[in-house]
C-alpha positions as CSV (number, residue, x, y, z in Angstrom):
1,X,73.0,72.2,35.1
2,X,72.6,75.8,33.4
3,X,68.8,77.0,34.0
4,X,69.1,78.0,30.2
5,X,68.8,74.1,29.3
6,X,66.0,73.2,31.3
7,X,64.2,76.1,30.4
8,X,64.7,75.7,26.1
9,X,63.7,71.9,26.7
10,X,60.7,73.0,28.5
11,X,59.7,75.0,25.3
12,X,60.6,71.8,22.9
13,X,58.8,69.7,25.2
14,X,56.1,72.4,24.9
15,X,56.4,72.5,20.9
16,X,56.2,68.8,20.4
17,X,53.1,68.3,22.4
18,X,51.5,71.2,20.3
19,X,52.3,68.7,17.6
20,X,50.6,66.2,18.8
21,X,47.6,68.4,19.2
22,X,48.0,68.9,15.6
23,X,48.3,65.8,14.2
24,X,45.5,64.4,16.1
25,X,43.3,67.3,14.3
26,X,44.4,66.2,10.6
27,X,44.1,62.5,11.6
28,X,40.5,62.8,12.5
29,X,39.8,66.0,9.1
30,X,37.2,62.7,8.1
31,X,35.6,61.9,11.6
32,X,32.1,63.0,11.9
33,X,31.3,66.0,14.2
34,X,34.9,65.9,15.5
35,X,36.0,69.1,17.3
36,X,39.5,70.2,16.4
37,X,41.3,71.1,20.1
38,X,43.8,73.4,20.7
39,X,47.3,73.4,23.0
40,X,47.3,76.3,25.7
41,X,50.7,77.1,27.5
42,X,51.9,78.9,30.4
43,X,54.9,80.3,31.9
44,X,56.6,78.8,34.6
45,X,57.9,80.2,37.9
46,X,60.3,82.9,37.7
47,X,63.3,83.3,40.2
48,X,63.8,86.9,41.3
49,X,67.2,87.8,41.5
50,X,66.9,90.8,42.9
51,X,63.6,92.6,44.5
52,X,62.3,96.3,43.9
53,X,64.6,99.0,44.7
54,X,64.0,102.5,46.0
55,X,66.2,104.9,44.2
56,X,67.2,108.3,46.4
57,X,65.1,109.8,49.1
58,X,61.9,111.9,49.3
59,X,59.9,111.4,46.2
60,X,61.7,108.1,45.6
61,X,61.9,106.3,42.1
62,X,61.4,102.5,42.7
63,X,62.5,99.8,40.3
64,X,60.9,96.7,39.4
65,X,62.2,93.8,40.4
66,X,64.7,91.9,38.4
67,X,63.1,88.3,37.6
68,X,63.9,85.8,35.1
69,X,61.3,83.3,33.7
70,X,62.1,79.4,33.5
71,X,60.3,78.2,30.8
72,X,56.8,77.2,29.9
73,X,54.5,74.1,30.5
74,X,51.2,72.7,28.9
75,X,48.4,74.4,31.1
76,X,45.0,73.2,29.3
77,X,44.3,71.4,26.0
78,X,40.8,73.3,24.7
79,X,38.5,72.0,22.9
80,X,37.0,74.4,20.1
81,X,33.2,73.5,19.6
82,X,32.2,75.3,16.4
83,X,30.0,74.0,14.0
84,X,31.5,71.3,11.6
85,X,29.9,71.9,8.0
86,X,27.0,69.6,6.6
87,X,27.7,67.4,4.4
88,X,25.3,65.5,2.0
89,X,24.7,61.6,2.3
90,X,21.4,61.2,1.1
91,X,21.4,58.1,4.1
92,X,17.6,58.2,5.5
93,X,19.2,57.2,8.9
94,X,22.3,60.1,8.9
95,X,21.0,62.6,10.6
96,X,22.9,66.1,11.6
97,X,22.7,68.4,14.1
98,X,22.7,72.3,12.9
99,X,23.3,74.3,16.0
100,X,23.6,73.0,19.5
101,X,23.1,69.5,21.1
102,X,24.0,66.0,21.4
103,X,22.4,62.7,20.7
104,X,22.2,60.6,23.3
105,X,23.3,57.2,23.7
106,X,23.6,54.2,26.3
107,X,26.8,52.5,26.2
108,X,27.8,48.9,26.9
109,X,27.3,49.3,30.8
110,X,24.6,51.3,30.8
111,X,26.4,54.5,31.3
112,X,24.8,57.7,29.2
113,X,27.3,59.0,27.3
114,X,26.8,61.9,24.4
115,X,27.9,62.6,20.4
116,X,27.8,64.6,17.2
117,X,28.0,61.9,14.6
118,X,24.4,61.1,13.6
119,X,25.9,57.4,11.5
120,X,22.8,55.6,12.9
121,X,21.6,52.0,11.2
122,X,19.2,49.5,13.0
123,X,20.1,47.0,14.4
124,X,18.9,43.2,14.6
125,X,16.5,44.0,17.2
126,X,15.3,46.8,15.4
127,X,16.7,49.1,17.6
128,X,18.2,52.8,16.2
129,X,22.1,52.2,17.2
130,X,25.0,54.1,16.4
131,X,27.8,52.8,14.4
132,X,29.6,51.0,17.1
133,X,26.2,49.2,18.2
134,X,25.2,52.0,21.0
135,X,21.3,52.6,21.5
136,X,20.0,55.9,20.9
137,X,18.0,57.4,23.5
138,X,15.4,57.4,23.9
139,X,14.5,54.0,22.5
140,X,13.2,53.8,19.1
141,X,12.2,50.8,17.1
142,X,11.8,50.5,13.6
143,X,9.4,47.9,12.6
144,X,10.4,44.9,10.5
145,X,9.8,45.6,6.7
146,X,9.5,49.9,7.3
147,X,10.3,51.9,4.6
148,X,9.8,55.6,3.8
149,X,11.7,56.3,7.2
150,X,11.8,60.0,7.7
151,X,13.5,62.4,10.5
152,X,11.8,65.5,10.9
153,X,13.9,69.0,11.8
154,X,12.0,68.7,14.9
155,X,13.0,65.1,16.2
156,X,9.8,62.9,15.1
157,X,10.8,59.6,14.0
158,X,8.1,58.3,11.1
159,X,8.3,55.2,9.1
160,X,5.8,53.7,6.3
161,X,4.6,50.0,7.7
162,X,3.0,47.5,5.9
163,X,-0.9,47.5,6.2
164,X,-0.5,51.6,6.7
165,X,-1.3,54.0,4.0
166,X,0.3,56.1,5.7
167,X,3.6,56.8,7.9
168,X,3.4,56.7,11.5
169,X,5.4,57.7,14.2
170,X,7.7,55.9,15.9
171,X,9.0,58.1,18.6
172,X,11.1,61.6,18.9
173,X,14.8,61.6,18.9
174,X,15.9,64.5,22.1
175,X,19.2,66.1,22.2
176,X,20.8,67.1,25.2
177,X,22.7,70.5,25.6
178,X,25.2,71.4,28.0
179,X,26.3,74.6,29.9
180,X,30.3,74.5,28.7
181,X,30.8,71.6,26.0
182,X,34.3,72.0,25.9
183,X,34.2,70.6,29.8
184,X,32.7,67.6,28.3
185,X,35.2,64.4,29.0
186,X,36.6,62.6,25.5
187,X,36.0,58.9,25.6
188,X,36.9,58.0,22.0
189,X,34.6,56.5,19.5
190,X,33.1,60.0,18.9
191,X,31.4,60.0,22.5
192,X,32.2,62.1,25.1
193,X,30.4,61.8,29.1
194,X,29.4,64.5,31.4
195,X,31.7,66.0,33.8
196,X,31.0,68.3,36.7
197,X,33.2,71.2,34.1
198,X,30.4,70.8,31.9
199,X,27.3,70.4,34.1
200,X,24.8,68.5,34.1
201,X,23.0,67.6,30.7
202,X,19.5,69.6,29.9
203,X,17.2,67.8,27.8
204,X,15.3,68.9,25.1
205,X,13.3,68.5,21.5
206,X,14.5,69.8,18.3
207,X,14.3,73.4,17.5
208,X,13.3,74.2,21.4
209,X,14.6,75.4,24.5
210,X,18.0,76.2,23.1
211,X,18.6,73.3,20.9
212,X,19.2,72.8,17.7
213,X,17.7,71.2,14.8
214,X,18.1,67.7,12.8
215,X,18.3,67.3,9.2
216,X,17.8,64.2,8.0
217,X,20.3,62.8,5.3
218,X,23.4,64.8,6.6
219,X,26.4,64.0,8.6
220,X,28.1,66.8,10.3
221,X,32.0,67.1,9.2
222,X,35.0,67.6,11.7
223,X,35.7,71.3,11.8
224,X,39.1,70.6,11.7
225,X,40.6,73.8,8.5
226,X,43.4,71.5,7.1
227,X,45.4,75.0,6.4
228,X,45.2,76.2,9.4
229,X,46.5,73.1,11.2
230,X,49.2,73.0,8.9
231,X,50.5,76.7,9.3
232,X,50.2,75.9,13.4
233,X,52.4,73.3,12.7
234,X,54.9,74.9,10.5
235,X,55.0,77.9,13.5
236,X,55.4,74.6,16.2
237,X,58.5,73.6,13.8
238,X,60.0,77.0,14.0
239,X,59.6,77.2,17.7
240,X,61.2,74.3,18.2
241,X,64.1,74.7,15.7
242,X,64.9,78.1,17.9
243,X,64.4,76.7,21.2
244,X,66.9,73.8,19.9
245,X,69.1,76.4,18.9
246,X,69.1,77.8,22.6
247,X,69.9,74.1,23.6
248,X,73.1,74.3,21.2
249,X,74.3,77.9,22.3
250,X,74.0,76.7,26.3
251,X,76.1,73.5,25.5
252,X,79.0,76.0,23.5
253,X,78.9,78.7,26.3
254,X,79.3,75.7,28.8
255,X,82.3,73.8,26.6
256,X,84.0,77.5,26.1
257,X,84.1,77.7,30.1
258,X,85.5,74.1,30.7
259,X,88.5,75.1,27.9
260,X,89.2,78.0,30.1
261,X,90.1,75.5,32.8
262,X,92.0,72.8,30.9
């Protein structure tokens, strides 16, 4: 088979998983705290077809080598952690995160796994859960009949009981922080688990040791730019339009040497 072929496929195949990429982005514009994620490349091998050469004698010239490159391949999808705007609910129990940190939350077999979205509700035990049923940790309880139940920028959990005049607190909400977030693993349902890329989880309140702060009655958007996405996939298109076009010209070169033949 001519190298040429393998190698534009390897850029189509490249193109179309840069798609993917893409259209995963703009299907989650809407998720809470999503983080858009990015296709890197890289080239393959090259075959040298003919090393350096030394021109003369003396004070020789040398020439680089002649090498030609065989395409590319997908060498990491990234994961671009900025902060997803804040956007207004006016839900007692939506709570966002402005700067760094995840909430913490203990999934069905007691693994620890970590998110953005703050969609929390209570559930029939009076637990705080996330919108899939998850516990936060640590464990807090609202009591039956609260009201009044307020989030402070600093993690304190208060609620308004009856028999109280006044609220009183239920526990503090700690976020975890890592040393490279991107090297967090995606487990779908907006969690995502440690991995030994991003190190071990360091704990910590609200608006210390590194972390950020809550605000109650906010839901942090995806940080997915629909414009952007969409110009990255118009340049995908074109990359793959020319790469098909290399396919086509192989194919002619090859049926203009089997005529030559006939």
């Amino acid at each position: 088979m001519d190298p040429s072929l393998r190698t534009a496929a390897s850029g189509m195949i490249a193109q179309q998983t840069r798609v993917e990429v893409i259209s995963n982005n703009l299907a989650n514009v809407n998720t809470p705290g999503f983080k858009r994620s990015r296709a890197h490349f890289e080239d393959l091998l090259y075959q040298t077809v003919q090393g350096q050469t030394t021109l003369g004698a003396g004070e020789a010239e040398t020439l680089p080598a002649v090498q030609i490159g065989r395409g590319t391949r997908l060498s990491a999808v990234q994961r671009i952690d900025l902060q997803g705007s804040l956007e207004m609910t006016g839900r007692p129990l939506d709570i966002g995160i402005e700067g760094e940190g995840y909430f913490q939350v203990r999934r069905a077999d007691g693994q620890m796994a970590y998110t953005r979205d703050g969609s929390f509700s209570v559930s029939d035990q009076g637990q705080i859960v996330t919108s899939t049923g998850y516990g936060l940790v640590p464990d807090i309880v609202i009591p039956e009949g609260a009201t009044e139940i307020g989030v402070s920028r600093t993690g304190i959990v208060t609620a308004l009981v009856s028999g109280s005049e006044e609220p009183i607190e239920l526990g503090r909400i700690e976020l975890a922080r890592f040393s490279n977030s991107p090297g967090l693993l995606a487990l779908g349902e907006n969690l995502f688990a440690e991995t030994v890329a991003s190190g071990d989880p360091i704990l910590g309140v609200p608006q210390e040791d590194g972390v950020g702060r809550l605000v109650q009655g906010t839901l942090e958007g995806s940080n997915v730019e629909v414009v952007q996405e969409m110009v990255e996939m118009i340049a995908a298109l074109r990359a793959y339009e020319i790469n098909s076009k290399a396919v086509q010209t192989s194919e002619q070169m090859a049926d203009t040497t089997n005529s030559m033949v006939r």
